[in-house]
N, C-alpha and C positions, 0 to 999 in steps of 0.2 A: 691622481685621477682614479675613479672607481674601476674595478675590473667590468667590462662589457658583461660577462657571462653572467652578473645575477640579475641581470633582466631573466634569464630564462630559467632561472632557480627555483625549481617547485616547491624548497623545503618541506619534504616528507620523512625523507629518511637522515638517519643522525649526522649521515658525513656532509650533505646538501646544507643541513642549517647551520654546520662547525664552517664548513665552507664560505658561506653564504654571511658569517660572523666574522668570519679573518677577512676576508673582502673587505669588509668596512673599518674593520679596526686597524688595517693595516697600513691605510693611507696615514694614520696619525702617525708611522714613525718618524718621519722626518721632523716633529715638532715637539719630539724629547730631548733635549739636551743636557748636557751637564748641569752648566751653570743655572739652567729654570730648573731644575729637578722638585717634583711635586708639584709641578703646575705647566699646564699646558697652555700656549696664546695662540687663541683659533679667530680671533676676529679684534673686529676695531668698535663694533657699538656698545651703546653703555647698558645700564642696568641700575637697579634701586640696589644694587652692591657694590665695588671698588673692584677693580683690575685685579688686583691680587685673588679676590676669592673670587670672581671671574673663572684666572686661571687654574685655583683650586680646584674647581668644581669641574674646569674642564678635564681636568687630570683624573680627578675619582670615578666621574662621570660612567667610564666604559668599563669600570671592575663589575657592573652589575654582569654582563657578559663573561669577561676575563675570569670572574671569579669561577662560576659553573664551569666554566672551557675547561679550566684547570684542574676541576676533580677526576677527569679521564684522561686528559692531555699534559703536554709540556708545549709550554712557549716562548720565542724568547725575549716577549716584553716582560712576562714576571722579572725578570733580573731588574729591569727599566723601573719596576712601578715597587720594585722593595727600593734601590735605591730612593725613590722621591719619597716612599712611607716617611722613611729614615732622616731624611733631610726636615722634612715637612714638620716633622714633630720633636723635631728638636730645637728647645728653645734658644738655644746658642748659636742656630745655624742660619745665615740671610735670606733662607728659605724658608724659616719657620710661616708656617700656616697662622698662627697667632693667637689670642687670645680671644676665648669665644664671649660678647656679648648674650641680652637678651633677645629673643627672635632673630636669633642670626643666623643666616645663608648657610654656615659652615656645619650646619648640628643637622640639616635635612644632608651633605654630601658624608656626614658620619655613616651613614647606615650600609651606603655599598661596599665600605672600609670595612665595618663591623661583621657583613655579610661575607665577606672575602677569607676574615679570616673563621668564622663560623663551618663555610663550607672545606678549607686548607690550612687548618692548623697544623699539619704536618708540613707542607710545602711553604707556609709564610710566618706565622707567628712562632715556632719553633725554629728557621731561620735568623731569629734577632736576636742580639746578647742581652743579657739580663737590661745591661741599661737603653738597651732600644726598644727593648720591650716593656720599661718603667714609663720612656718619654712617650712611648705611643696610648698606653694607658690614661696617663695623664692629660694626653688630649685630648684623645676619645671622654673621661671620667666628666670636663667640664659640664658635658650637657645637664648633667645632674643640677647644676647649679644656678641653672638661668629658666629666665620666664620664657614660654613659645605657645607658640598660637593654639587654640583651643576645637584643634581638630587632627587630622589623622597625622601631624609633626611629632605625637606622643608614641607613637611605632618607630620614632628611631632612636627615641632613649630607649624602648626596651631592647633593642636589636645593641645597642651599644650594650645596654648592661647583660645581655643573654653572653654575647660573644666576651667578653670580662671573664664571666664567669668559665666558661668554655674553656679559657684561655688562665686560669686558675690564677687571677687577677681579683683585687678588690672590685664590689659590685654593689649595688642596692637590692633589695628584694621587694623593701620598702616602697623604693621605685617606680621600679615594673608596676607592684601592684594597682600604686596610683595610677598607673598613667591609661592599666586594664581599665579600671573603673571608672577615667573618665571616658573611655572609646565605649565600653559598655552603653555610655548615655547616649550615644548617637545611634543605637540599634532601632530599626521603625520595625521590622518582622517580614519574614517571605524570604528572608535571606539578605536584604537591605538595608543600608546603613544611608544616613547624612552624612557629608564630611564637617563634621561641627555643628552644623545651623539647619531645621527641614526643609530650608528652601532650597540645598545645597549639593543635589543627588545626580552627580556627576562621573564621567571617567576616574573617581579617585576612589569610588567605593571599589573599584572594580581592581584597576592597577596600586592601589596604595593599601587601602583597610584590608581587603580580600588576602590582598599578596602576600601581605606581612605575615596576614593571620596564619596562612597555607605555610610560611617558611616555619613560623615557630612551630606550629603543627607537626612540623617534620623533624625540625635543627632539635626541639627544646621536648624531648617524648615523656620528660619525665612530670612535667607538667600537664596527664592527662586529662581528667577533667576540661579544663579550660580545651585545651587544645580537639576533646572532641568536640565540643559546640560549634568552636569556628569548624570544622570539618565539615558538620549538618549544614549548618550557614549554608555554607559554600555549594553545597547542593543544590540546595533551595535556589540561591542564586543563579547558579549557573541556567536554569532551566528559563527564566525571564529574561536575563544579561544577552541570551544571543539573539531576544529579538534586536539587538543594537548593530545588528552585522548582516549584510545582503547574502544570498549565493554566489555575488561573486568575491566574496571578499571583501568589497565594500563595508567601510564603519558610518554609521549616523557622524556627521557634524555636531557635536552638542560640549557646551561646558568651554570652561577653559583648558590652560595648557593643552591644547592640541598639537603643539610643537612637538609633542613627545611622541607623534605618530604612531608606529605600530607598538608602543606599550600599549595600546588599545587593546590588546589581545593576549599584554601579559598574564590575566586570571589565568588562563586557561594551561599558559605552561605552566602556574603553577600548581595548577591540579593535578595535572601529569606527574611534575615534581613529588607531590605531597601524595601521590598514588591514590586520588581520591578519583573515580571515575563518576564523577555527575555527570555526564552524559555517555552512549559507548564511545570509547577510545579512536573509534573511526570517524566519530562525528567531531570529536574534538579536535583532531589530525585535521579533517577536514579546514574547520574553520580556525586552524592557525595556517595550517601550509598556502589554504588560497589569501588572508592578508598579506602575509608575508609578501606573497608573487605578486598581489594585488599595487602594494605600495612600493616594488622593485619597477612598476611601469610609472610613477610618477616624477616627475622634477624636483626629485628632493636631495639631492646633493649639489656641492658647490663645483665648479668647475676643476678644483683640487681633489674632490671626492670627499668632502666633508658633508656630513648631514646638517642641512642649512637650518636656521629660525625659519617657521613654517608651516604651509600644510601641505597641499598639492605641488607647491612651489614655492622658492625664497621670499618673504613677506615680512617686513616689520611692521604692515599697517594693523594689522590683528593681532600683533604677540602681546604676551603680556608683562611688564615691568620687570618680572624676574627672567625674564627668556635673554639667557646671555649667550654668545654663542657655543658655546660648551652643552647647554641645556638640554639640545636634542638627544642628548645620547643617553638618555632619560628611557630612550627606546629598546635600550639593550635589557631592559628588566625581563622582555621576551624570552631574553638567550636563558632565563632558566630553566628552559627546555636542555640543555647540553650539558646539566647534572643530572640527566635521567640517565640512568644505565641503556647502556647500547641494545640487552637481553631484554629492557623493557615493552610488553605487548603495544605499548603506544608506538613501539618502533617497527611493531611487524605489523600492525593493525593495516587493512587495506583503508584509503579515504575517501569518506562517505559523505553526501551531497550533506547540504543545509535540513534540520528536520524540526517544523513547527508543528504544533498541533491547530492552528487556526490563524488566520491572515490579518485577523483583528482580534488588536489584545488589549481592555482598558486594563490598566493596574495601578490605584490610585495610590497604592503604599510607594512605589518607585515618581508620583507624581508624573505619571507620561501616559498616553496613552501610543499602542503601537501597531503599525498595520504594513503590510509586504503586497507587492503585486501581485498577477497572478503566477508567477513562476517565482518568484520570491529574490527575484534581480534588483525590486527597489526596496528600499526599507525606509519607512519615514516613520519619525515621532513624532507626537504632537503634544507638546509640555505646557503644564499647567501651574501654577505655584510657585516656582521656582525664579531665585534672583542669587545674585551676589554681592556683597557691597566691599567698596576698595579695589575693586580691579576692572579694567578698561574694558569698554563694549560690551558691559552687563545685559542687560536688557538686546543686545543681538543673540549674544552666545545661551541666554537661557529662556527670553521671553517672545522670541517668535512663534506665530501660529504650530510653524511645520519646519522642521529639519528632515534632510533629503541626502539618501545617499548617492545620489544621480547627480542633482544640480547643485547639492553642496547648500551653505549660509554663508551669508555675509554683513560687513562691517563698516560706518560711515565712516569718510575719512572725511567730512565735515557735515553739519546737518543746516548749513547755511540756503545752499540748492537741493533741490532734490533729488538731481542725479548723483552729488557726490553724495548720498546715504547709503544709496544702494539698498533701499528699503524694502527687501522681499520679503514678501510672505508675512508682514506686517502691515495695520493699518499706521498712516503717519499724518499727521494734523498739526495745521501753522494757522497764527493769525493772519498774516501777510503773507503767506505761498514762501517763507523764509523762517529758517530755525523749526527746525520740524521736532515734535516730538514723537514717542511709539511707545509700546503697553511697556513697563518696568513691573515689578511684582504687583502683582493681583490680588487687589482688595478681599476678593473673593474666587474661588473657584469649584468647580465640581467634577469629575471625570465620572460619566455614565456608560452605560454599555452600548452607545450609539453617538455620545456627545460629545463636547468638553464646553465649559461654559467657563468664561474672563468674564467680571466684574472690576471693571480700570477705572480710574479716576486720573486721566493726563492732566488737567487743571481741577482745583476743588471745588470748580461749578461746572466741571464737565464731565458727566457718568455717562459710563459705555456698557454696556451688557451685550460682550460675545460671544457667539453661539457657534460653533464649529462643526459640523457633520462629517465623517471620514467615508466616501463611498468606493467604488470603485471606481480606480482610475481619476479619481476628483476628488474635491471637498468643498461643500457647502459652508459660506461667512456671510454670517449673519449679526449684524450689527443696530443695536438699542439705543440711537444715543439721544441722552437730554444734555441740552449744552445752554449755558446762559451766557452764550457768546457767539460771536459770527467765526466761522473756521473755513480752512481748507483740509477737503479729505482724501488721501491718496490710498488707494487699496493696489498694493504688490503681491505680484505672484512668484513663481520661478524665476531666479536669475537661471542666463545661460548665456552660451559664448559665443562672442561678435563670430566668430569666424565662420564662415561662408553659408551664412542662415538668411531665412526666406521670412522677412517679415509681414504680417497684414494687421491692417487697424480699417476697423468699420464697424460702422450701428453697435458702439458700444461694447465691442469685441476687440482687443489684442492679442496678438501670438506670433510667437516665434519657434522656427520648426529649426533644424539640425540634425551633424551628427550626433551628437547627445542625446537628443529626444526632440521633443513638443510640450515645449510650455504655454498656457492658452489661462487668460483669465476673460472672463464676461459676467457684465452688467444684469441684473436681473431689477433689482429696485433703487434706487436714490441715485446712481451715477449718471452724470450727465456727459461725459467727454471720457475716451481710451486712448491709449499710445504704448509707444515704448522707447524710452528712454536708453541711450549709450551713458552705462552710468560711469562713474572715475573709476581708473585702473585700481586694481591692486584690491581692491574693496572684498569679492568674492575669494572664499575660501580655496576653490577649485581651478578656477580661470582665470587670467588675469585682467580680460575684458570681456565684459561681460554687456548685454541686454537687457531690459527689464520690463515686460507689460506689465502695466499699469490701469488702474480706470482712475479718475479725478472726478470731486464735485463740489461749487462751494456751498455752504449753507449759512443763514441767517441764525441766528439763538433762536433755540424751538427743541420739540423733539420730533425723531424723523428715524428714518428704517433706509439702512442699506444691507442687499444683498448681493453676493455674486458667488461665481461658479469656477472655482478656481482648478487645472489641468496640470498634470504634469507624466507625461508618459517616456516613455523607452520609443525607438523608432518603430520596433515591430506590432507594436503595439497600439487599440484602440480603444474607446472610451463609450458607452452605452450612452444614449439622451439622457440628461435630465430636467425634470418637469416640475416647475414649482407653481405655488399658486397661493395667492391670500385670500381667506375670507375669514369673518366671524372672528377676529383676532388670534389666526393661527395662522401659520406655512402650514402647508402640507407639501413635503417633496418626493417625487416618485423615478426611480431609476430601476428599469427592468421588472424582476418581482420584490422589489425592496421600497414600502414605505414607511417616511419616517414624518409624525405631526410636531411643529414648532409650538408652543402656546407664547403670545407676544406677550410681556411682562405690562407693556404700554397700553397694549388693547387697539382693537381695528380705529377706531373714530379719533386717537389720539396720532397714530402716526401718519393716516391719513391726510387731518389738517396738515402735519407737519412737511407732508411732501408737497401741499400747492405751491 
């Protein structure tokens, strides 16, 4: 069972976050044993891997932490986790870890091995006799040998062969070099990287490319050159990366592996790490101490005190293929805050609120555009281009209008009905009001300094041209479509949570009020019917029952214009009018002293017909 007190753990100062890291890694000692040595069994679901590297992975999983702990501290799981080294990587032993394929599971749990001993070479790879130190080499060595995915998996052969060398081991140089010059190809500029593919600009530039680059920056000095570019990088980056984070802590929903929870905010210790101060040292204090406390008030342990498959709470319906239950502890890449020396100014630094320069921020190179409330308490994205292919709930986890760090995103657990989709914040269209589809990568898009526009094609005679306006406290969706077919069209807003909420449905209007906030979508052009929907459990990222206004309408094959005005506020919070209007083949929409003119792609006399 978790210890009570890191709910109220502010993590600021070193002995709160050393604290705040034995708390969690502590419940796993009961699940060391002898005879499993080098693999821990934390659960029963499965995985696109086998039990065994399951176990693996849950075993290595928390050296991301353990390892930093131990450059200032003593522990007494290091005895625990040299024992399982030891076992693990001996091929004679019934615990050998095994023989590593191509794209195999066991070459991404390499890195926090290779990291461990990078950071404690004196406390761990100097602890092994020659031939424990041949057998772990030789395991770690395989990765050289095998094919692996063609994105930021090439950061832990060089972490494997950094630490080799380190460890005055045979190594590649060769290598490394390659695997620089493929990551190299995923650089777009501004500090930003793709994780392999440019549709692909997720939590992993940030936690994976960044971090890596930050550790060798630091671990590998004699390689300057290279290691100062990633240093600039990381500058650059860091100055756009926190529009991803509210004032209160709160992180955007976006991407996969979100199981890994607060590695959401590992950049950031590694900056501190790598003593790069891209922002001041109080701002960065800031926005790791409030996640940390942020995600201490969610439901994310097991009733053992395990860090669950997950986001807000236990969830297999959104994880992804590889989320085994070992996987969360993906999250301890954070704890590389607890290899910063104690004297370091990040330690004394007082912490300083959230600091943007502007509440709306297009950034076409990160493909998102991004915009904050007015106290900077909500943070939403609004993503443009970006998809994934082979992995589950694509098209939720990257091609929704708006990700929200209030109401969260969410994921169908069938797209038969429309409640079990749980379709927010997307448009969703059926022949039959059954098997619903939603935008997947975008034929086309543009991010302006007032818009974002989708170019979709859900069927190849069905073109969509969407038009998104981010205002205050709202956002205008604006909808093109010519369809050579009869549909149904569902426009979702904010999900939020069934519990003790005030709903109303009228004149084309739905909303749902709460603790949480005020979710409010309304009709403006083409909807003819609103509601709100109690969609299936488990669906939202946040809640595990959740609400959903909706507006519906069906249409005949034609082209036709739908609009509406979609809400989503905090309680203390209100929302200005706004005022749209067609003529002459344009919107013109007015909110306070803000107007913004649509030009229709279709022209007035075309969508017109298309609405009688």
């Amino acid at each position: 069972m978790i210890n009570k007190r890191i709910k109220s753990n502010p993590f600021e100062q070193y002995e709160e976050v050393a604290e705040g890291f034995n708390d969690m890694l502590t419940v796993l000692h009961p699940y060391f044993k002898a005879e499993t040595a080098g693999g821990l069994d934390l659960g029963t679901h499965g995985s696109v891997y086998d039990k065994k590297i399951r176990d693996t992975e849950a075993f290595l999983r928390p050296l991301w932490g353990l390892g930093p702990f131990l450059t200032q501290n003593d522990s007494p799981f290091l005895a625990e986790y040299m024992q399982g080294i030891v076992a693990g990587t001996d091929p004679n032993h019934p615990n050998y870890w095994g023989v590593v394929q191509d794209f195999d599971q066991r070459i991404v749990e390499m890195a926090s091995l290779s990291t461990l001993f990078l950071l404690n070479k004196e406390k761990t790879w100097l602890k092994l006799s020659p031939e424990q130190q041949k057998n772990v080499h030789a395991w770690l060595i395989q990765a050289n040998d095998h094919e692996i995915p063609a994105n930021n998996w090439h950061f832990f052969r060089i972490l494997v062969n950094s630490a080799m060398k380190k460890c005055d081991m045979s190594y590649s140089q060769e290598q490394i070099d390659e695997d620089f010059a493929l990551i190299e190809t995923f650089y777009l500029g501004d500090g930003w990287y793709c994780d392999g593919v440019q549709t692909q600009i997720d939590y992993y530039v940030s936690f994976a490319i960044h971090y890596y680059s930050l550790l060798y920056y630091k671990l590998v000095p004699e390689d300057e050159a290279r290691g100062q570019r990633f240093k600039e990088r990381a500058v650059q980056f860091a100055k756009t990366f926190q529009y991803w984070f509210s004032a209160t802590g709160a992180a955007v929903p976006f991407g996969r592996s979100l199981s890994y929870r607060f590695a959401q905010v590992s950049f950031f210790s590694a900056l501190v790490f790598a003593d790069v101060e891209a922002l001041p040292w109080g701002e960065i204090k800031g926005i790791i101490s409030r996640h940390l406390h942020h995600w201490m008030q969610q439901d994310i342990f097991t009733p053992e005190g395990l860090l669950s498959v997950g986001y807000y709470y236990q969830n297999l319906v959104f994880a992804e293929g590889y989320n085994a239950p070992g996987s969360p502890y993906w999250a301890f890449k954070t704890f590389l805050l607890l290899a910063v020396p104690k004297e370091h100014p990040y330690w004394q630094a007082k912490t300083q609120p959230l600091q943007v320069s502007e509440n709306k921020h297009p950034h076409p190179i990160s493909r998102n555009y991004y915009q904050y409330s007015s106290e900077l308490a909500h943070a939403l994205m609004f993503p443009a281009g970006q998809f994934i292919h082979n992995q589950s709930h694509a098209s939720s986890k990257y091609s929704k209008f708006v990700s929200s760090s209030i109401f969260g995103n969410s994921v169908p657990k069938s797209n038969y009905w429309y409640y079990e989709g749980n379709f927010d914040n997307c448009l969703a269209l059926s022949e039959d009001d059954h098997y619903f589809r939603t935008k997947e990568l975008d034929h086309s898009y543009h991010i302006k300094s007032d818009r974002i526009i989708h170019e979709w094609f859900p069927w190849t005679d069905v073109h969509i041209r969407s038009t998104i306006i981010p205002l205050e406290g709202c956002h205008v969706r604006i909808h093109e479509v010519h369809a050579a077919r009869s549909l149904y069209l569902y426009e979702g807003g904010f999900s939020t949570p069934q519990e003790d909420s005030e709903m109303v449905q009228k004149n084309g209007m739905a909303s749902v009020e709460n603790a949480i906030g005020y979710s409010k979508i309304e009709s403006i052009i083409g909807f003819d019917e609103s509601g709100v929907v109690r969609t299936e459990p488990n669906t939202n990222l946040f809640f595990p029952a959740t609400l959903l206004p909706h507006l519906k309408v069906k249409k005949a094959s034609g082209n036709y214009l739908l609009v509406s005005v979609v809400t989503g506020l905090l309680p203390d919070e209100s929302v200005q009018p706004v005022d749209i209007k067609q003529s002459n083949g344009q919107l013109t929409i007015k909110q306070a002293e803000e107007q913004i003119v649509v030009a229709l792609a279709g022209g007035k006399d075309e969508y017109e017909q298309g609405n009688k």
